[in-house]
C-alpha positions in Angstrom: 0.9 -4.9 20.3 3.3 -7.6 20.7 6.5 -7.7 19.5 8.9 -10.2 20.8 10.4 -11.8 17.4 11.2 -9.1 14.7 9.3 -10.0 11.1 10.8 -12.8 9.4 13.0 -11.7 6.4 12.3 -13.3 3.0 12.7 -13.0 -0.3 11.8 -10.1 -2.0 10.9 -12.5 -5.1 11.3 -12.3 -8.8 9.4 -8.7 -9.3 10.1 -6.5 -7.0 9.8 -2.9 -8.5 12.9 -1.7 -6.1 15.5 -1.5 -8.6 17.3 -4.4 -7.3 16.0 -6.9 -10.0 14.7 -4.7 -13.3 12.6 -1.3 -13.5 12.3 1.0 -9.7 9.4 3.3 -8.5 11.0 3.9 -5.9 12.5 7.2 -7.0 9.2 8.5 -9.2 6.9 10.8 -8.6 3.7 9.6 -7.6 5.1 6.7 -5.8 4.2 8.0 -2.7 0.6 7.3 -1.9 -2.1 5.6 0.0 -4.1 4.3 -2.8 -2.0 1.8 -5.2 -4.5 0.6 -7.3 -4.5 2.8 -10.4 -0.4 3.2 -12.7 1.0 6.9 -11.9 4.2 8.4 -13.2 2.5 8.7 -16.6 1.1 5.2 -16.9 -2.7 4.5 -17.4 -4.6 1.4 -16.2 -6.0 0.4 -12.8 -6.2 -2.7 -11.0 -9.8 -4.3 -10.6 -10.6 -6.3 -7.6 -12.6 -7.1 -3.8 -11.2 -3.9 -2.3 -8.5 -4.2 0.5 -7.3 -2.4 3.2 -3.9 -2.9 4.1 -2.5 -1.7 8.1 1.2 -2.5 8.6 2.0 -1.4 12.2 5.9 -0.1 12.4 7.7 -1.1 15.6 11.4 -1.4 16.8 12.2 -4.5 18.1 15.6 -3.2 19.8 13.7 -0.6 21.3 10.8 -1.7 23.6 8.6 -2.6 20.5 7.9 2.1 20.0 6.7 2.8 16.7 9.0 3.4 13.8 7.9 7.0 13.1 9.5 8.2 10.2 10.0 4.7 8.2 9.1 3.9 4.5 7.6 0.8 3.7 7.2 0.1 0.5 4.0 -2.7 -0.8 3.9 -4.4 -4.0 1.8 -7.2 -5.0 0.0 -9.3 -7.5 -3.2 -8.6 -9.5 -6.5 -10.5 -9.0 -5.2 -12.6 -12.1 -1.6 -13.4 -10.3 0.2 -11.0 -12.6 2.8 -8.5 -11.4 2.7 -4.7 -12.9 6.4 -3.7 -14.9 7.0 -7.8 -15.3 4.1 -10.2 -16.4 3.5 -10.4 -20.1 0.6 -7.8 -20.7 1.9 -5.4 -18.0 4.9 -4.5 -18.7 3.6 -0.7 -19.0 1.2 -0.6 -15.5 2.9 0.1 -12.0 -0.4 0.0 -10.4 -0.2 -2.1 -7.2 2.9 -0.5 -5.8 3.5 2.5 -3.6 4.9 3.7 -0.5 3.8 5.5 2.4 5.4 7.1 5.4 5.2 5.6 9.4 3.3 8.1 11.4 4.0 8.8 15.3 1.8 5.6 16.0 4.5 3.8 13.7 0.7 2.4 11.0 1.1 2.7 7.3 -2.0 2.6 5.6 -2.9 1.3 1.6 -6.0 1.1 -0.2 -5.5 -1.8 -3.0 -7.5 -4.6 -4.2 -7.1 -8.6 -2.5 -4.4 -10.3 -4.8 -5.5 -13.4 -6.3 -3.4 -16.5 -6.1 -1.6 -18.0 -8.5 0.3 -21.2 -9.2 2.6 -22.6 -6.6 3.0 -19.4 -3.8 -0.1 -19.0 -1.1 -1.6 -15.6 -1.4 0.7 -12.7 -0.3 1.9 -8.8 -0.7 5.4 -8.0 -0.3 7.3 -5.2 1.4 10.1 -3.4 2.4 11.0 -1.1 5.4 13.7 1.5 4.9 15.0 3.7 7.9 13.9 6.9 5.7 12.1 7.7 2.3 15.2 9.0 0.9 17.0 5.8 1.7 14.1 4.4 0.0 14.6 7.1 -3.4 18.2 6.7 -3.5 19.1 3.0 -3.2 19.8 1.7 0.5 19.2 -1.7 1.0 15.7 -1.9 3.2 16.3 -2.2 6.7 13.9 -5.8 6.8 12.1 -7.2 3.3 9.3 -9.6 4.6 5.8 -10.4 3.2 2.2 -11.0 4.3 -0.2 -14.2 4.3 -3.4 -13.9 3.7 -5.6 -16.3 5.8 -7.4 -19.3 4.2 -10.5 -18.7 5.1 -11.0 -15.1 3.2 -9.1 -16.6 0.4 -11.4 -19.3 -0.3 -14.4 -16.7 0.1 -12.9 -13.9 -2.1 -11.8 -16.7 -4.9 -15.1 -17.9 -5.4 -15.7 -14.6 -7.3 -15.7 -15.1 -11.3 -13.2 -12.4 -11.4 -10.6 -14.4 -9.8 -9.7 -16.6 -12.3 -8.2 -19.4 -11.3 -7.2 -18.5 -8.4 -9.8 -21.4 -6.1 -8.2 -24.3 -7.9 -4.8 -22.7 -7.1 -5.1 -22.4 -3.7 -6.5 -25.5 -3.7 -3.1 -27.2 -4.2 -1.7 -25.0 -1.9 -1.2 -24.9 2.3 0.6 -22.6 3.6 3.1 -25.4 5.4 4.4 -26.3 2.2 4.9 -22.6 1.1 8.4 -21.8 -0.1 8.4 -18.9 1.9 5.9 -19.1 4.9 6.4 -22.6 5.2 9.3 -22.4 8.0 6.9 -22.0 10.3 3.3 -21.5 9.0 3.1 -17.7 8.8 3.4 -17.4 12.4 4.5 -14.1 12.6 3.1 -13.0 8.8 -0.4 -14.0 9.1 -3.0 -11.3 8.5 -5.8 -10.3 11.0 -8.8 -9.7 8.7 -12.0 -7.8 9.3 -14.9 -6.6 7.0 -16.9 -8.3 4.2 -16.0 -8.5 0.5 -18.9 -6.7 -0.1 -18.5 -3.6 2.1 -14.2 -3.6 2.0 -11.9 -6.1 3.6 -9.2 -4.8 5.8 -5.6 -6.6 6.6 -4.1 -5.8 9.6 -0.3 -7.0 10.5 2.1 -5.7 13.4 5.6 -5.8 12.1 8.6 -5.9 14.2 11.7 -4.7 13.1 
């Protein structure tokens, strides 16, 4: 894979889940896990949506791009209707959309979730944070990089097409992902997804990460 610039850091935005801003999963039960689409830890409710498959390949950047065996990344993101579990009005009891999984020896974390939809003023994304270790993760270290993912145009406009995304199309519409807040710097050079699959059958999102 290659790994020359390490993943650009940015903001870990308004609703993170880490503890740093409001409620953390980071130190619950359940948090661990491959599939983030349903609430654990005693919360009920599940996130509908185009299913995704999200592959975050781990490598050090100070050390001949290996993998990052060991690492925790943590992935939040938004629900097909742009709200964000623990924070948007409605959802303030769901943590669906939110877990963290360890970095095997090939350094590839691996998430089953849903494609977020888009909503006003940011171009589609998931968040996440890397931390050396889970329990750096559980007990309050500062991640060792905090970055985020674009999704490319192309699937976006396909996936928001669907009824069940809202308003997401005419969003996105007013969107580009120069004039981003976040990925506009330098068009999601290093951040851009590499899609494959069908919305039909299961999309997956692939991304190697550099840290």
């Amino acid at each position: 894979a290659a790994c020359s610039d390490p993943i650009p850091q940015e903001t870990a935005g308004p609703f993170p889940g880490d503890g740093s801003n409001g409620p953390n999963v980071l130190n619950q039960d359940g948090v661990m896990r491959r599939d983030i689409r349903s609430s654990f830890g005693g919360m009920t409710g599940a996130a509908e949506g185009v299913a995704l498959t999200v592959i975050l390949e781990l490598l050090d950047a100070n050390d001949g791009c290996t993998p990052l065996n060991g690492s925790a990344l943590y992935l939040w993101h938004c629900d097909r209707d742009g709200g964000y579990s623990l924070y948007s009005s409605g959802l303030e009891d769901q943590n669906y959309l939110r877990g963290m999984q360890i970095a095997g020896a090939d350094g590839t974390v691996t998430f089953t979730t849903i494609f977020p939809g888009c909503y006003p003023g940011r171009w589609p994304h998931l968040h996440f944070e890397i931390y050396g270790t889970e329990a750096e993760a559980s007990n309050g270290t500062s991640p060792r990089a905090t970055s985020q993912l674009a999704l490319p145009n192309a699937i976006c406009e396909t996936i928001y097409r669907r009824s069940d995304y809202g308003n997401s199309a005419s969003n996105l519409a007013q969107l580009s992902l120069q004039s981003d807040n976040v990925f506009g710097d330098d068009g999601a050079v290093h951040q851009i997804a590499r899609m494959s699959g069908t919305a039909d059958a299961g999309l997956t999102a692939r991304l190697t990460v550099p840290v």
